[in-house]
C-alpha positions, 0 to 999 in steps of 0.5 A: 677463251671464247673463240670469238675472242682473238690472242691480244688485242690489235694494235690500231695503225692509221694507214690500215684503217684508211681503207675502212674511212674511204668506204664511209665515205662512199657511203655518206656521199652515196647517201646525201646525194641520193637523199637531198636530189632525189628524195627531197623532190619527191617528196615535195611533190604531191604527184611524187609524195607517196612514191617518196615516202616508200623509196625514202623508206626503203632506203633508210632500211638498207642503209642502217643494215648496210651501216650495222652489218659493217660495224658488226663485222668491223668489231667482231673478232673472227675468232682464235685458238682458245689458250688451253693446255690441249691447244698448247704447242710445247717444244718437241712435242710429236703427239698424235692428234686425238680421236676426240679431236676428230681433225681432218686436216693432219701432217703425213705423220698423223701430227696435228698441224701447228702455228709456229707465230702463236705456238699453238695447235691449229683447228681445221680449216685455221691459218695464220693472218700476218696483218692481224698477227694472229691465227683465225678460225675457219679463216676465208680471207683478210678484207683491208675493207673492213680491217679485219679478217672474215673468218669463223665468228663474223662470217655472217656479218660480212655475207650480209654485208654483201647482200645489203650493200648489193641491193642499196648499190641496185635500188640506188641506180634504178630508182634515181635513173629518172631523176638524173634524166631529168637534171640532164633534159632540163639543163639543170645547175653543172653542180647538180648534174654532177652529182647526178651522174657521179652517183649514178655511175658509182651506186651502179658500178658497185652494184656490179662488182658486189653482185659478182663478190656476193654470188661468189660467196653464195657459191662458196657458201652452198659448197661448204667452202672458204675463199682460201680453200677455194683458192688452194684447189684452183691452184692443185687444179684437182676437185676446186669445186668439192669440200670435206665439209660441205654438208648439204644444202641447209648445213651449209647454210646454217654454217655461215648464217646460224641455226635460226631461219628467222635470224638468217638475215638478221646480223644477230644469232650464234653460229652452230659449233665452237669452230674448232672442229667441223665434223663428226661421227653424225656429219652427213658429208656429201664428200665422204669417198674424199674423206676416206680416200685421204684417210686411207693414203694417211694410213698407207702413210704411216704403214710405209713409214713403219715398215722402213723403220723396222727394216733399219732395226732389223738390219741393226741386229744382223750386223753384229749377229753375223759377227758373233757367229762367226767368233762363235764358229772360230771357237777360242781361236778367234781370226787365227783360225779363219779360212786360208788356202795354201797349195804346192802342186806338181810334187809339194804339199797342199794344205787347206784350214776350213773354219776350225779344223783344217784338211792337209794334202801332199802329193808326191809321187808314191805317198798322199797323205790327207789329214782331217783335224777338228778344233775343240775347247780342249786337246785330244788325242788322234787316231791314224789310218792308212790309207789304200795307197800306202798313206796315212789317215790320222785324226784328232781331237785338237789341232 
């Protein structure tokens, strides 16, 4: 599957397209007022007509790039998870992710991140959109603007719809700012005063807020960011303004408008790369001391995870390692010959057994008796001693 295309097609729901028509809307009024109170005079005037023609101009040209530029990414699906077998996600399946992949973005264990809703492996930088229901590559966010989400394949197509929609919204209030002074110095009709003013406030409070939405953008583009990466290192509170993938100035540009300069504002031109992946082995990464230190703790990771698995086998073979030594030490005689400890002191036997033989002692008074025995797989015989003090010592080979 292209990753252009998505899983499925999106159900169309009236309430989410909503949004999408008040933006027409705007756009259809912005344009006939402008047109019919500012464009026309001017052009019906020969002191005015020259400078008519080249506003009327200009501004056909930033509608029709505003207008395709939304469509464009209106009907561009972002991009999804191709339905190969390497994306697959089967049950139980704990697979390593492969070099070839040359992923960034891993579970501690070294497992391939996954999209329970899709059942599918998730690329870099891929997250799962729950309007659209699906998983999007290099996904920045969801716009209910453009019912759709702003990810891999229409990237492009919505950083110029910002620049476009950015210059008509500035060219709009600044060039009809001498129409509207002159409605309201003339006293002309409340209708078209209206209008005047409506359109002016309007063109220049959106060309405020989509400066602001398109520097923002210009920021996170020169960075080699996405507005969710950006929003969950603001939220680490660590290295907000760093990324893995930036790749330099022109890489990073060629990320979001193509390989072409002559294309870049144009909304035409594939973009570099499939979206799956987003570095390589020849990556120039300007953050390269980011990527090792995140390689290294995974490897320090999975070492640490290694180790106490192998102490928990090890300790799985002491236990019954003791035990058969110790059957091995008591010979046939099991438990029965076990350590006991008997003792009479004060005129009475003492006797102690040690392992497989046992010592006996008993003193009283005149005579000490010791005796030595050492248990073996069969009977022997035994020798006696005396000893100095009118005892005796005997020996055997069996108890």
């Amino acid at each position: 599957m292209h990753p252009g295309s998505l899983k499925g097609e999106r159900e169309f729901e009236t309430s989410k397209f909503l949004p999408v028509l008040f933006i027409m809307l705007i756009i259809g009024t912005l344009y006939s007022v402008y047109t019919v109170f500012h464009l026309f005079p001017l052009l019906h005037a020969p002191a005015t007509n020259s400078v008519g023609t080249v506003q009327i101009t200009i501004f056909n040209v930033l509608t029709a790039m505003v207008l395709l530029c939304y469509f464009r990414a209106i009907l561009q699906t972002p991009g999804g998870i191709p339905d190969t077998l390497e994306w697959r996600l089967t049950e139980g399946d704990t697979q390593k992710a492969p070099e070839s992949f040359n992923l960034q973005e891993l579970k501690r264990t070294g497992e391939r991140r996954r999209c329970k809703w899709c059942a599918k492996y998730k690329p870099d930088r891929c997250h799962h959109c729950r309007v659209c229901g699906t998983c999007v590559l290099k996904m920045d966010h969801h716009c209910p603007w453009i019912y759709n989400c702003v990810g891999y394949a229409n990237h492009k197509f919505f950083f110029l719809l910002l620049l476009y929609s950015t210059i008509t919204c500035h060219f709009i209030w600044f060039t009809m700012f001498d129409s509207v002074k002159q409605a309201v110095d003339e006293d002309a009709p409340f209708g078209k005063m209206f209008l005047l003013l409506f359109t002016e406030l309007l063109s220049s409070f959106l060309g405020v807020v989509m400066t602001a939405f398109w520097i923002f953008h210009i920021w996170l583009a020169l960075r080699g960011m996405t507005t969710i990466e950006f929003c969950e290192k603001s939220f680490r509170k660590s290295g907000f303004n760093t990324s893995v993938y930036d790749v330099g100035f022109y890489g990073n540009v060629t990320e979001v408008l193509g390989e072409n300069p002559a294309l870049w504002l144009l909304p035409f031109g594939n973009r570099p790369g499939t979206g799956l992946s987003y570095l390589s082995e020849n990556s120039s990464l300007l953050d390269v001391e980011a990527g090792r230190r995140r390689k290294k703790s995974r490897k320090k990771e999975r070492q640490k995870e290694k180790e106490r698995g192998e102490e928990e086998r090890e300790k799985g073979k002491e236990a019954p390692l003791l035990g058969s030594a110790s059957d091995q030490a008591n010979g046939p005689y099991g438990a029965a010959a076990s350590s006991s400890l008997t003792e009479n002191l004060g005129g009475t036997q003492k006797e102690t057994l040690v392992g497989g033989g046992g010592v006996g002692k008993a003193q009283g008074g005149e005579i000490e008796t010791e005796v030595i025995a050492e248990l073996s797989g069969e009977a022997g015989g035994g020798t006696s001693v005396p000893s100095a003090e009118g005892g005796g010592t005997a020996v055997g080979g069996g108890a």
